[in-house]
GUPA-958026 format. One record per atom (N, C-alpha, C): atom name; y, z, x; residue number from 1. Coordinates in nm, 3 decimals, decimal comma. Atoms other than C-alpha are relative to their C-alpha. Example, Ala and Ser with C-alpha at 12.3 -4.5 7.8 and 13.67 -1.06 7.14 Angstrom:
<pts>
@mivex->N; y->-0,119; z->0,000; x->0,089; domi->1
@mivex->CA; y->-0,450; z->0,780; x->1,230; domi->1
@mivex->C; y->0,120; z->0,000; x->0,090; domi->1
@mivex->N; y->-0,119; z->-0,006; x->-0,082; domi->2
@mivex->CA; y->-0,106; z->0,714; x->1,367; domi->2
@mivex->C; y->0,109; z->0,073; x->-0,077; domi->2
</pts>
This chain:
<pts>
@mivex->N; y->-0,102; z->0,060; x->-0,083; domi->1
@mivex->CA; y->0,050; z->-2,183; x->-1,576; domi->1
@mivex->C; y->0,117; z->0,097; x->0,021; domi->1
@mivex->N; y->-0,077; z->-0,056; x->-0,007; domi->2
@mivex->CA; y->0,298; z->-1,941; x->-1,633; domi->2
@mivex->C; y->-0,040; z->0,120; x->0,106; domi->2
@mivex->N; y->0,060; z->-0,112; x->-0,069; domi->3
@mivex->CA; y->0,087; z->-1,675; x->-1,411; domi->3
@mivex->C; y->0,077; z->-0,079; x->0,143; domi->3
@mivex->N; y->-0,041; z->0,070; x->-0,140; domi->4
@mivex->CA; y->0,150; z->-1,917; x->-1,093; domi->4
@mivex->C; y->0,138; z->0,033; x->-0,006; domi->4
@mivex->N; y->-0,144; z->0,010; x->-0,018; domi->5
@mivex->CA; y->0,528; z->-1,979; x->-1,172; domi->5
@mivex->C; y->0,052; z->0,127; x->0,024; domi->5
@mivex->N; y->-0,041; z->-0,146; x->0,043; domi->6
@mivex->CA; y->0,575; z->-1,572; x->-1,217; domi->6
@mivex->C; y->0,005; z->0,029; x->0,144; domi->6
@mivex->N; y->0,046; z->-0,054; x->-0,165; domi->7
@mivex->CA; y->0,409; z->-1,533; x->-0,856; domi->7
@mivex->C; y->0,064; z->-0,100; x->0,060; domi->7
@mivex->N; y->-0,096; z->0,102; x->-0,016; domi->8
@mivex->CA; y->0,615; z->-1,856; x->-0,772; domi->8
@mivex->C; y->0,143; z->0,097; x->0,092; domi->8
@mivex->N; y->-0,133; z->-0,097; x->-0,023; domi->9
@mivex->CA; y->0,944; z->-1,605; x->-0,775; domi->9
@mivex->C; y->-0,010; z->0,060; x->-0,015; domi->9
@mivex->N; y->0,017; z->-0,170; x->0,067; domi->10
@mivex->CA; y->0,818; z->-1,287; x->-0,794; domi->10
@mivex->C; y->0,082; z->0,060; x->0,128; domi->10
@mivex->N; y->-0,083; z->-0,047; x->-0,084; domi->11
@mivex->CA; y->1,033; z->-1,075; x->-0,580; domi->11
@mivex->C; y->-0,075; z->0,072; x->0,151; domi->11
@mivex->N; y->0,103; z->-0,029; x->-0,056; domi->12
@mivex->CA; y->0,738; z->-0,945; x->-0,417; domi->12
@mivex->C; y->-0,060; z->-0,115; x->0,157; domi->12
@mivex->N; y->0,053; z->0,083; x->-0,094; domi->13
@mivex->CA; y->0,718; z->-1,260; x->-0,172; domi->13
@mivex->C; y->0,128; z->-0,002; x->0,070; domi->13
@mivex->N; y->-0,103; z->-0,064; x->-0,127; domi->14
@mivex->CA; y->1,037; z->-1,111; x->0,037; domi->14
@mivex->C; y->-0,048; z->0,023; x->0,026; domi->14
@mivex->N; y->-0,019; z->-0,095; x->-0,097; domi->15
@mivex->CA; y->0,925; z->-0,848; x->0,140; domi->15
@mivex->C; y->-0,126; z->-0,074; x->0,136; domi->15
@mivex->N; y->0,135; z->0,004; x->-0,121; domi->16
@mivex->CA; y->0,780; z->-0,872; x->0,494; domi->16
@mivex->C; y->-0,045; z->0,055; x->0,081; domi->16
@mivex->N; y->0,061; z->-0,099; x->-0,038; domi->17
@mivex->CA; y->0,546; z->-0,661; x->0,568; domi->17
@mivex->C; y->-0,142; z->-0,081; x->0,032; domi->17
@mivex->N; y->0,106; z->0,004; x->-0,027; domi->18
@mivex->CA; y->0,222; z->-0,686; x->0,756; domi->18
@mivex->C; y->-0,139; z->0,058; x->-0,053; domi->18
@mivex->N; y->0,072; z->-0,072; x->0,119; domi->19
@mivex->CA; y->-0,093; z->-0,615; x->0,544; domi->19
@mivex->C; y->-0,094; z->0,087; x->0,071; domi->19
@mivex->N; y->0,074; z->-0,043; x->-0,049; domi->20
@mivex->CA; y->-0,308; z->-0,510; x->0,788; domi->20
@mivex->C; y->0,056; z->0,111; x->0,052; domi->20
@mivex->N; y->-0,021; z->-0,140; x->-0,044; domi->21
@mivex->CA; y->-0,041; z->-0,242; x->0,930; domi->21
@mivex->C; y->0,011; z->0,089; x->-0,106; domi->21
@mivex->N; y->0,009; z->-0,050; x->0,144; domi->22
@mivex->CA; y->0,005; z->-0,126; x->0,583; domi->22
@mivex->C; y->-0,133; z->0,034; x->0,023; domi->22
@mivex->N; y->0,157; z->-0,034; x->0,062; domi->23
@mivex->CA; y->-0,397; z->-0,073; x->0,552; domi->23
@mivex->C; y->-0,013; z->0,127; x->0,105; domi->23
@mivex->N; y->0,022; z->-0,105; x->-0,100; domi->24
@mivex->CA; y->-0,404; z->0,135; x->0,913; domi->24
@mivex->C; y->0,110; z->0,091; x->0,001; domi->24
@mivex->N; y->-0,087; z->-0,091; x->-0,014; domi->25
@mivex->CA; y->-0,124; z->0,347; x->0,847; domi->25
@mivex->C; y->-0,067; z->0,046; x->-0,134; domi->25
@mivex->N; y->0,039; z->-0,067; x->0,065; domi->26
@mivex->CA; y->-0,268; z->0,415; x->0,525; domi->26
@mivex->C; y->-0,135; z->0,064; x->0,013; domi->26
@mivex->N; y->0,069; z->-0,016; x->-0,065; domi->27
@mivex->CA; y->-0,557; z->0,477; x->0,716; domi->27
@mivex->C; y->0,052; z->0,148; x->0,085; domi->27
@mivex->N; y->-0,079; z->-0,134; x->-0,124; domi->28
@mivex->CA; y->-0,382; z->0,709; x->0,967; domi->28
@mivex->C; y->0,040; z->0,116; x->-0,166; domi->28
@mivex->N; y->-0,026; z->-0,085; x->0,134; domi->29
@mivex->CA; y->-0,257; z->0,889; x->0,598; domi->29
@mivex->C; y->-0,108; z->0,041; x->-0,044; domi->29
@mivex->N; y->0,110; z->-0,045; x->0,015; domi->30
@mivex->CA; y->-0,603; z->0,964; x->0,513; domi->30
@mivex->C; y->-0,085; z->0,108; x->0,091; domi->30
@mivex->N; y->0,038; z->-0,075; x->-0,136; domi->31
@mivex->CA; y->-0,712; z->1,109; x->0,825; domi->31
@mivex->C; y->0,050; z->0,150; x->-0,001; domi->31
@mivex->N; y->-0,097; z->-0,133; x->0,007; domi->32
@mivex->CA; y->-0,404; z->1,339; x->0,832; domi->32
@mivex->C; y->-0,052; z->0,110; x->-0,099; domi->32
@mivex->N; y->-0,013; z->-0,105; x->0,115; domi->33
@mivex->CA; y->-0,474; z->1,460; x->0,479; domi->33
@mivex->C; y->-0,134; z->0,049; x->-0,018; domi->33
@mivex->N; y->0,094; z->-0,045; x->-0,055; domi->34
@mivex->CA; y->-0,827; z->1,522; x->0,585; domi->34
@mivex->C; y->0,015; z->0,150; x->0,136; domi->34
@mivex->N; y->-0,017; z->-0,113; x->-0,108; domi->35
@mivex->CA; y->-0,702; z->1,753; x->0,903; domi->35
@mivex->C; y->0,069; z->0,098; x->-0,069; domi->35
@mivex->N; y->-0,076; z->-0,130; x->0,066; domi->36
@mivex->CA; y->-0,503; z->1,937; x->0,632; domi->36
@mivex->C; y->-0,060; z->0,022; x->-0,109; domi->36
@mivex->N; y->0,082; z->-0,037; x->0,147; domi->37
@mivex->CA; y->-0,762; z->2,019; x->0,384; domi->37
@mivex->C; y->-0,008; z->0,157; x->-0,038; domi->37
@mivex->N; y->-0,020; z->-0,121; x->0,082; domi->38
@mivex->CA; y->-0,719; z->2,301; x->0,146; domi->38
@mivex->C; y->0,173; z->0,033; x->0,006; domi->38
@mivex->N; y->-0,135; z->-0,015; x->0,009; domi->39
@mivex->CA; y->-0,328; z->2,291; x->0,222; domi->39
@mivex->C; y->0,020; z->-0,126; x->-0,120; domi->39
@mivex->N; y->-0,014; z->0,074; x->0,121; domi->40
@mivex->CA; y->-0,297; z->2,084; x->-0,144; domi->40
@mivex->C; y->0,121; z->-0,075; x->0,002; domi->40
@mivex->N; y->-0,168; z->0,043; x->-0,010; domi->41
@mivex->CA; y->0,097; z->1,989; x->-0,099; domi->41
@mivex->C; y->-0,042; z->-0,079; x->0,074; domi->41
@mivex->N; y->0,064; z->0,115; x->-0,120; domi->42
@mivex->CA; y->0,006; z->1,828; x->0,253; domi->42
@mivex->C; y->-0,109; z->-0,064; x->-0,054; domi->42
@mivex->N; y->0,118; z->0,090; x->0,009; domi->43
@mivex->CA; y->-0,325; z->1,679; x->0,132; domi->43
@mivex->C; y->0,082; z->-0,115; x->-0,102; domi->43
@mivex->N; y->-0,036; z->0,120; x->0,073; domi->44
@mivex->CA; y->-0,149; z->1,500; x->-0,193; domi->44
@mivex->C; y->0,151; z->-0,049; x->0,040; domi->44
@mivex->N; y->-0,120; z->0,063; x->-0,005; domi->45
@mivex->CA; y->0,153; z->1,406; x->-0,036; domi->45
@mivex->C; y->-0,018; z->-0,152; x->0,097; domi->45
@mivex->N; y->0,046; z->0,060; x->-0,079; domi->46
@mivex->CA; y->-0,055; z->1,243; x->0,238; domi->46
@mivex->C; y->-0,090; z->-0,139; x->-0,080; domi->46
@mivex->N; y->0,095; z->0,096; x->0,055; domi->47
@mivex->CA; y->-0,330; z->1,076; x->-0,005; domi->47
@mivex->C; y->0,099; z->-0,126; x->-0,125; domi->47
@mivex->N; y->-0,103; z->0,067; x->0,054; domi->48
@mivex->CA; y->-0,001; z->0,984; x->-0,235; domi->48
@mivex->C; y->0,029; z->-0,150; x->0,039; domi->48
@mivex->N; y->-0,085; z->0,073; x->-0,081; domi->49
@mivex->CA; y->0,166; z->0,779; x->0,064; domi->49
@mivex->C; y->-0,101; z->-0,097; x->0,007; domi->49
@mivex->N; y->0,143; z->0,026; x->-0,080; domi->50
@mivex->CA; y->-0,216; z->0,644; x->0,140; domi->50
@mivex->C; y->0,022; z->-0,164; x->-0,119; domi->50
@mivex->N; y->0,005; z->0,106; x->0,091; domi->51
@mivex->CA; y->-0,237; z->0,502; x->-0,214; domi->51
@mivex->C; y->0,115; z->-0,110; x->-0,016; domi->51
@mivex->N; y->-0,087; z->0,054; x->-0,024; domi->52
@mivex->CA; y->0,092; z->0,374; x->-0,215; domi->52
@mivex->C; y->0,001; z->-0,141; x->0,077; domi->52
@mivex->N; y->-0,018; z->0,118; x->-0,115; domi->53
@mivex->CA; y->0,081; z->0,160; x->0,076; domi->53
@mivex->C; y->-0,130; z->-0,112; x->0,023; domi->53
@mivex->N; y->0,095; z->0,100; x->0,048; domi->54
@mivex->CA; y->-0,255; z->0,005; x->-0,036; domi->54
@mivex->C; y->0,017; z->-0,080; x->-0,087; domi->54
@mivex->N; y->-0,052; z->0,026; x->0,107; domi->55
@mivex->CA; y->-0,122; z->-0,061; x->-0,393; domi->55
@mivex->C; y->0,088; z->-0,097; x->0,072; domi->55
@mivex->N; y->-0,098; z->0,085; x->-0,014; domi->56
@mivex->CA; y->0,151; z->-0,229; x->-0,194; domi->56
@mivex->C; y->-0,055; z->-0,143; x->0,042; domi->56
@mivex->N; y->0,074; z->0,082; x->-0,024; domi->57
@mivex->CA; y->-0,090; z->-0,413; x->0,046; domi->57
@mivex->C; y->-0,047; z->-0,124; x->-0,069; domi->57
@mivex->N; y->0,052; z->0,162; x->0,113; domi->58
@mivex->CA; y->-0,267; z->-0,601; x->-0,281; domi->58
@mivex->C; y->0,039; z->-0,027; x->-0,057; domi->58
@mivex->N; y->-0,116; z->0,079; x->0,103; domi->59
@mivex->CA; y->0,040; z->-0,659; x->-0,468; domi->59
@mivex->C; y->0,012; z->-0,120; x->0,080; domi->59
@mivex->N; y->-0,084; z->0,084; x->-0,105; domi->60
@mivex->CA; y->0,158; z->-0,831; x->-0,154; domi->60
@mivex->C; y->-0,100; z->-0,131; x->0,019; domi->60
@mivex->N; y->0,050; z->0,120; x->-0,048; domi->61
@mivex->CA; y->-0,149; z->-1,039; x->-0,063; domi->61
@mivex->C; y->-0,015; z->-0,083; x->-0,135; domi->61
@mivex->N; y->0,042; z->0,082; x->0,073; domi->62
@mivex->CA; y->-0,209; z->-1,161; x->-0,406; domi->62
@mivex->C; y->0,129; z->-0,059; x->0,001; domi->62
@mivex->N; y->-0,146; z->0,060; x->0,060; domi->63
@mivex->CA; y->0,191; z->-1,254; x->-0,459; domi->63
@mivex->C; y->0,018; z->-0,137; x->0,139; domi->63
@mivex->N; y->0,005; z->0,088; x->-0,109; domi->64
@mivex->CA; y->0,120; z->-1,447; x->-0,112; domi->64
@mivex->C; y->-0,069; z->-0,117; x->-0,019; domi->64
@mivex->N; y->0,084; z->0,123; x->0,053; domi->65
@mivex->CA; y->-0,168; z->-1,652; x->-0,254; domi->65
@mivex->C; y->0,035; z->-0,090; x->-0,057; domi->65
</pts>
């Protein structure tokens, strides 16, 4: 019970963000860091942002549920 109430007020059910543009921009971030392969800086700054904004994605939809 306490799991619900947590996701209840988790701070996480501000933000509003779209999950699906989140997924295609991290999408579009993948791509990029694909056209810059073997430049290592550009590739993990790109695959960084990628994970990021997925990580955010399934925080978000579960805190929505």
């Amino acid at each position: 019970m306490a799991g619900i109430f947590a996701r209840m007020i988790s701070l996480l059910r501000r933000i509003d963000a779209d999950l699906d543009e989140l997924v295609s921009e991290a999408y579009w971030l993948l791509q990029e860091a694909e056209r810059n392969h073997g430049v290592w800086a550009a590739m993990n700054a790109y695959t960084g942002m990628a994970s990021v904004k997925i990580q955010l994605a399934q925080c978000l939809k579960e805190h929505r549920d």
